[in-house]
Backbone as CSV, one residue per row, in Angstrom:
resi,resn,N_x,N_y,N_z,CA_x,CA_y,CA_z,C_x,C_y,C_z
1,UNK,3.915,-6.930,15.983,2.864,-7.685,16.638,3.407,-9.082,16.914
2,UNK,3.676,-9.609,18.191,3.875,-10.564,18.415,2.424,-11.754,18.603
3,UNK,2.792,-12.934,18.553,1.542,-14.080,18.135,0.610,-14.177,19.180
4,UNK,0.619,-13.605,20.355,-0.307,-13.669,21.099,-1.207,-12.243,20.646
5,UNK,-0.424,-11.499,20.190,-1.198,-10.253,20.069,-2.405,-10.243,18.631
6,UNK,-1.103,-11.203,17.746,-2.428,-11.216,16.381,-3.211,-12.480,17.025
7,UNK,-2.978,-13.750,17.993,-4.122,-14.236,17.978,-5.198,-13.451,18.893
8,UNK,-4.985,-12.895,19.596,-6.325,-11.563,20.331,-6.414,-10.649,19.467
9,UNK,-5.616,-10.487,17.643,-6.752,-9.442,16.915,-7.628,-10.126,16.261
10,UNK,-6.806,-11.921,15.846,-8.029,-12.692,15.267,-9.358,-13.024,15.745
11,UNK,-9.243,-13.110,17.370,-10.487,-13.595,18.262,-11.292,-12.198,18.060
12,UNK,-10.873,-11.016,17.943,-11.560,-9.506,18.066,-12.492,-9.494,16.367
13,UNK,-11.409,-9.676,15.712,-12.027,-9.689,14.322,-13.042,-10.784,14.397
14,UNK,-12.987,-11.990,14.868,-13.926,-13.175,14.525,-15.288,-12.596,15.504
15,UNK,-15.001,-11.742,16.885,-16.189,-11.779,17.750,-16.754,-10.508,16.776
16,UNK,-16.149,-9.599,15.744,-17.215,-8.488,15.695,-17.806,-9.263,13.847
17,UNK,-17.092,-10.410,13.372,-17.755,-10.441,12.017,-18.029,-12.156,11.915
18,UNK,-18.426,-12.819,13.133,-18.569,-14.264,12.921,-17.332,-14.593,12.247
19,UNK,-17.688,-16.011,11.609,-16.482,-16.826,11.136,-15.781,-16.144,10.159
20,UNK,-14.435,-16.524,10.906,-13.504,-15.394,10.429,-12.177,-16.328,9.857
21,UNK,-12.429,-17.020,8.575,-11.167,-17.855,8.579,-9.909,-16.989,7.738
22,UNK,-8.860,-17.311,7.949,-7.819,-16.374,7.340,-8.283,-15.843,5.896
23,UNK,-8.339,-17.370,4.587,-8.912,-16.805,3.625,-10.156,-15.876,3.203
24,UNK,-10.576,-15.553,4.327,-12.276,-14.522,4.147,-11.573,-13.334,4.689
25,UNK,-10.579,-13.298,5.841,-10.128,-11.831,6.304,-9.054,-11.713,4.930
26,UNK,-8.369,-12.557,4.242,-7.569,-12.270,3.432,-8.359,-11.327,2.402
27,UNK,-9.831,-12.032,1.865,-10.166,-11.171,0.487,-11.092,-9.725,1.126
28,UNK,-11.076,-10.242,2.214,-11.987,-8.241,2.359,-10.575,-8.003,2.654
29,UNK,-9.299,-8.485,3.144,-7.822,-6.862,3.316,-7.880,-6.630,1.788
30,UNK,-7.582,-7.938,1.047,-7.346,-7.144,-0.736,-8.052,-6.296,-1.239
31,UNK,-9.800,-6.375,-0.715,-10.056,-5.990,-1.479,-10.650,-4.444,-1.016
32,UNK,-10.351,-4.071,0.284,-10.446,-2.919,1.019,-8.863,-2.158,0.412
33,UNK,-7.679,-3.083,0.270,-6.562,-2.067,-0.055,-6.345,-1.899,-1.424
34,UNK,-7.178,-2.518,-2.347,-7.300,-2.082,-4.021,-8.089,-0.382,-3.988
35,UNK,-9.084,-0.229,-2.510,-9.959,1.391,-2.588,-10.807,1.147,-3.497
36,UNK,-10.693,3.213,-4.225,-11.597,3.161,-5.196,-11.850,2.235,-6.634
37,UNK,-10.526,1.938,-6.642,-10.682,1.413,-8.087,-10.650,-0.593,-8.529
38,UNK,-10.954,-1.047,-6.754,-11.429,-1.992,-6.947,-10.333,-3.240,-7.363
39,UNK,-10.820,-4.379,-7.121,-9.832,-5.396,-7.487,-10.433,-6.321,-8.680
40,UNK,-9.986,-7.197,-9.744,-10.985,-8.593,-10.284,-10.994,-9.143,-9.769
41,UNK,-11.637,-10.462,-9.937,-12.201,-11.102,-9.041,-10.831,-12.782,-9.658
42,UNK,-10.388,-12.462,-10.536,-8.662,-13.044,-11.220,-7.840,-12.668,-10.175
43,UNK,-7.814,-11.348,-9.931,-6.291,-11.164,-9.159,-6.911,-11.433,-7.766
44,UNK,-8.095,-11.779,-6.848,-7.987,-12.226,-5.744,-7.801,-13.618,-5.985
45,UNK,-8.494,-14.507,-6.602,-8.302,-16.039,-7.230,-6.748,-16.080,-7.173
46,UNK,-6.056,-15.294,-7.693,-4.476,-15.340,-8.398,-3.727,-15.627,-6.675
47,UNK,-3.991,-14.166,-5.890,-3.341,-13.433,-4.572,-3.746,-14.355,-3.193
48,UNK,-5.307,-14.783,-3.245,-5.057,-15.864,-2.059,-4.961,-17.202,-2.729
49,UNK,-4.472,-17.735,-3.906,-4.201,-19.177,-4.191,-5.243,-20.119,-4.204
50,UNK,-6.657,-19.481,-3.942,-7.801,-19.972,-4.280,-8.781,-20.396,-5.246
51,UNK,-9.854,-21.085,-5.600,-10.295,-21.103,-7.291,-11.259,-20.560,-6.899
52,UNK,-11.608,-20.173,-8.420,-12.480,-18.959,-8.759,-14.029,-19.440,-8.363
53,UNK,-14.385,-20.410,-7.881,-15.735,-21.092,-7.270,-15.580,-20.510,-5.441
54,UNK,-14.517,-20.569,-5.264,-14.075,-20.639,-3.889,-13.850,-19.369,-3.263
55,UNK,-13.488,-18.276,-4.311,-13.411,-16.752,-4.267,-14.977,-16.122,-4.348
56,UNK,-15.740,-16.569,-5.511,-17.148,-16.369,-5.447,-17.688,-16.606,-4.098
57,UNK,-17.829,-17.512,-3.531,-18.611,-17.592,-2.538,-17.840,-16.795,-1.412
58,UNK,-16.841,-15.996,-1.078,-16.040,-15.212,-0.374,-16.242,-13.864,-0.355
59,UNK,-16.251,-13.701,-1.710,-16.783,-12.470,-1.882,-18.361,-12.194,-1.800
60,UNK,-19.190,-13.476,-2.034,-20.293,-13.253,-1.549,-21.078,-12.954,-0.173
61,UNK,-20.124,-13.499,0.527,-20.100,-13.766,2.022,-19.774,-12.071,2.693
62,UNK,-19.180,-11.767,2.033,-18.780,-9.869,2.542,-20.077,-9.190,1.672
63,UNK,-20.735,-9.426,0.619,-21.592,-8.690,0.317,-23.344,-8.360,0.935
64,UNK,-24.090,-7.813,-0.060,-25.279,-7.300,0.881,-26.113,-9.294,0.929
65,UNK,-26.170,-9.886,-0.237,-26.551,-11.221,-0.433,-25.779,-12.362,-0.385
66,UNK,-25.580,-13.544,0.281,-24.541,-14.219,0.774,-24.837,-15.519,-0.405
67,UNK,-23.481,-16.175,-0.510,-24.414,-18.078,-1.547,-25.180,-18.064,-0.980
68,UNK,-25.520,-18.436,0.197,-26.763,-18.844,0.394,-28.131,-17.984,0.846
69,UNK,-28.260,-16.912,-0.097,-29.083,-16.188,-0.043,-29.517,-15.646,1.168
70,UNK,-28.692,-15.553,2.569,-29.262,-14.410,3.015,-28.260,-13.276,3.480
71,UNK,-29.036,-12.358,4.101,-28.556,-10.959,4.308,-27.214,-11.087,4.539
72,UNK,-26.233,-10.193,4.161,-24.903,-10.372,4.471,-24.675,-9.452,4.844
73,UNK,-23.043,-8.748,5.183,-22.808,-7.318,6.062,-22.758,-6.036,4.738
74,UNK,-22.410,-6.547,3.625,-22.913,-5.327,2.921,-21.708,-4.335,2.886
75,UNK,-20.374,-5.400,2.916,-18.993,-4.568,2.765,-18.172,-4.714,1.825
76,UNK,-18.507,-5.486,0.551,-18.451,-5.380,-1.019,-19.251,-5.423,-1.669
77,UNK,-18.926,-4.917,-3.009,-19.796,-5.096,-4.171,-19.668,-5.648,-5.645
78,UNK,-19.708,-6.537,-6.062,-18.932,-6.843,-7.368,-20.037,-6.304,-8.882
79,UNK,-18.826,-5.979,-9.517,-19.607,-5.561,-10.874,-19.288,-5.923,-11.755
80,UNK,-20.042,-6.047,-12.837,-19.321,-6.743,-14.398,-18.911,-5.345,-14.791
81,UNK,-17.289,-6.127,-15.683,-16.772,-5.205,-16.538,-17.904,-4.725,-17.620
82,UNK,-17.536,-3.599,-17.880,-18.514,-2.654,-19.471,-18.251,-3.753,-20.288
83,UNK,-17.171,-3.768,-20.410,-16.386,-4.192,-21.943,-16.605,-5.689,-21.635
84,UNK,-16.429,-6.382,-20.894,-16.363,-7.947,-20.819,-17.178,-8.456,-19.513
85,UNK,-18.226,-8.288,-20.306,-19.470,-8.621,-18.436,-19.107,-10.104,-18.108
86,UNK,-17.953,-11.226,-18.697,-17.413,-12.241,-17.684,-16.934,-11.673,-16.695
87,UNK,-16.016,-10.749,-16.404,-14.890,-9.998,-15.857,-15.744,-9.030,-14.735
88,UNK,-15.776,-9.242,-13.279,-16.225,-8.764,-12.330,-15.420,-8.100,-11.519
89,UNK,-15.083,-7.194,-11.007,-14.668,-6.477,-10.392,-15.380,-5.831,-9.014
90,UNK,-14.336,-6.222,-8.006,-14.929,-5.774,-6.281,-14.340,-4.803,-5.817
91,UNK,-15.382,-4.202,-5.191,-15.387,-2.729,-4.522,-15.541,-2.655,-3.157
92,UNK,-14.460,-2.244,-2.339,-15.260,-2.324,-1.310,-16.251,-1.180,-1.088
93,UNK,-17.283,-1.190,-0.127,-18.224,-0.214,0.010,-17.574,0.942,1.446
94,UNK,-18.621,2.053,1.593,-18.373,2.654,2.693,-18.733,1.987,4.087
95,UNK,-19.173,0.949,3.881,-19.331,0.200,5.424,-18.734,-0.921,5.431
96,UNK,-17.992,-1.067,4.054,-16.569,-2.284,4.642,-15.536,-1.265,4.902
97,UNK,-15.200,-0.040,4.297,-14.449,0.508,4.873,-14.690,1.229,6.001
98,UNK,-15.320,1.391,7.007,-15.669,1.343,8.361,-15.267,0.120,9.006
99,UNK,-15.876,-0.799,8.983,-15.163,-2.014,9.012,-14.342,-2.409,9.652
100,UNK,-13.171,-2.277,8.554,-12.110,-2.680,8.038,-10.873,-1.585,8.788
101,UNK,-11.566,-0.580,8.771,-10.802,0.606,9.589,-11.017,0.068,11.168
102,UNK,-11.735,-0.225,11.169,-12.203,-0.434,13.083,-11.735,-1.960,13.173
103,UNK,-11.501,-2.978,12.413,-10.520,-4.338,13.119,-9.268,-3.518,12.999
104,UNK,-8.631,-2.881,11.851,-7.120,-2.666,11.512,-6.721,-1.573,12.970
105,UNK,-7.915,-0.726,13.587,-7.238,-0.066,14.978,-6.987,-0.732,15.704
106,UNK,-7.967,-1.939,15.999,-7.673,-2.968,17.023,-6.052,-3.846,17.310
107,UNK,-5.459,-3.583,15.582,-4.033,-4.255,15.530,-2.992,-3.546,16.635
């Protein structure tokens, strides 16, 4: 993919999911290519170089409830660990992986 081509997949990705800054397409790719078994919410903090205030609201932003409380697209889900309910773990859902499948054809 040459740079004109990823900047017409970034404009494609930004026209089908609003603001689309690298770090927000960064944590739905991680956390669409962790699958079934999900990523913490440590190793995205760790993987985009972000703090863990700054990942929260990212991952909130892909889920069904956004920080700022409203409706979101409903393409993760985070859960507390059994064993250590600090420890949250994200999933993507079946309509981030729809998604996520339909920008990645566009590449």
């Amino acid at each position: 993919m040459d740079a004109i081509e990823l900047f017409n997949w970034i404009g494609n990705a930004r026209d089908r999911e609003g603001d689309m800054t690298l770090r927000r397409l960064q944590t739905l790719l991680l956390i669409y290519d962790a699958g079934k078994g999900g990523i913490s919410m440590s190793e995205i903090v760790r993987r985009t170089k972000s703090t863990s205030a700054g990942t929260t609201k990212l991952v909130q932003s892909w889920s069904n409830r956004t920080a700022a409380k409203t409706k979101g697209p409903a393409y993760v889900v985070a859960r507390a660990d059994q064993d250590n309910l600090s420890t949250k773990t994200v999933y993507i859902t079946q309509r981030g992986q729809r998604a996520v499948g339909e920008l990645l054809s566009d590449a």
